[in-house]
N, C-alpha and C positions, 0 to 999 in steps of 0.2 A: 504494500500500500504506500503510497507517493506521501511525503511530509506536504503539508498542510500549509499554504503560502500567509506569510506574514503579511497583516493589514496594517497599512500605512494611511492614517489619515491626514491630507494637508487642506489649510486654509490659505488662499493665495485671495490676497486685497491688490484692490486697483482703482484707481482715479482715471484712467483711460488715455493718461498723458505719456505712453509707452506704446504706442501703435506698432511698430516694429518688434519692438524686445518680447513683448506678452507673447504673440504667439509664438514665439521661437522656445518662452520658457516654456508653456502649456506643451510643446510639443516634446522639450526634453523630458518633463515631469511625464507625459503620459508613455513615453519609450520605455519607460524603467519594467524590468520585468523581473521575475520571480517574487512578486509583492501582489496584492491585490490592493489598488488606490482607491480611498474615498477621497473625491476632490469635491472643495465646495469655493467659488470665485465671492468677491463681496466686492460690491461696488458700491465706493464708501463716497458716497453723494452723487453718483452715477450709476446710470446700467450699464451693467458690465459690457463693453464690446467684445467679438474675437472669441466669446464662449466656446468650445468645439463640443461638439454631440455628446451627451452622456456626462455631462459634466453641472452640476448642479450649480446654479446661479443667483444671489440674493441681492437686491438694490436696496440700499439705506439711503431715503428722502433726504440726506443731508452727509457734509464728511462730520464722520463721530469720531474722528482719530484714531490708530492704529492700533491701543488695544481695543477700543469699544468694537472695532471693525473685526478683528480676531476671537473676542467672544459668540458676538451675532454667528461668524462662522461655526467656532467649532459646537453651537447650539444645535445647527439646520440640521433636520433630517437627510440621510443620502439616500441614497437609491433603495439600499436594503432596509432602512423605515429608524435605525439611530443613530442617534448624531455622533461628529467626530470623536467629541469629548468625552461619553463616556458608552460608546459601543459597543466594544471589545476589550477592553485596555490594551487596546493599540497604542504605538505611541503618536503624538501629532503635531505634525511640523506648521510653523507659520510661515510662511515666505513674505521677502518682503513687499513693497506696493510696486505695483509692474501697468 
């Protein structure tokens, strides 16, 4: 029976003033393999541009600053229905604003 892939949860915050960078990181973060990634994007007084498919996206009406933006993340529910923070005790990375 195959070991059981380590869940990585990350919160990646963005102001949308990274048009280029974002999606080149989104595309590093999503290559990673032997993990299974919960991503969740926050768009900390925007909507997130550049989203890629399957990747869960939260807009905060206002910037609430980089922890408020990190908390709202690792809250959101991901695909599989709990949130980053306390899912699995997985561990969970913040990245920074892109």
């Amino acid at each position: 029976m195959p070991d059981p892939k380590t869940t990585v949860d990350v919160v990646v915050l963005t102001m949308n003033d990274r048009p280029d960078a974002f999606p080149r990181a989104m595309a590093s973060l999503l290559a990673q393999r032997g993990v299974d990634l919960r991503v969740v994007v926050v768009g900390n007084g925007v909507e997130p541009d550049h989203v890629p498919a399957g990747v869960r996206a939260v807009t905060l009406p206002a910037n609430e600053g980089i922890p408020q933006g990190r908390n709202v993340g690792a809250g959101m529910p991901t695909s599989t229905g709990s949130s980053p923070a306390t899912g699995s005790g997985s561990p969970t990375a913040a990245c920074p604003l892109f």
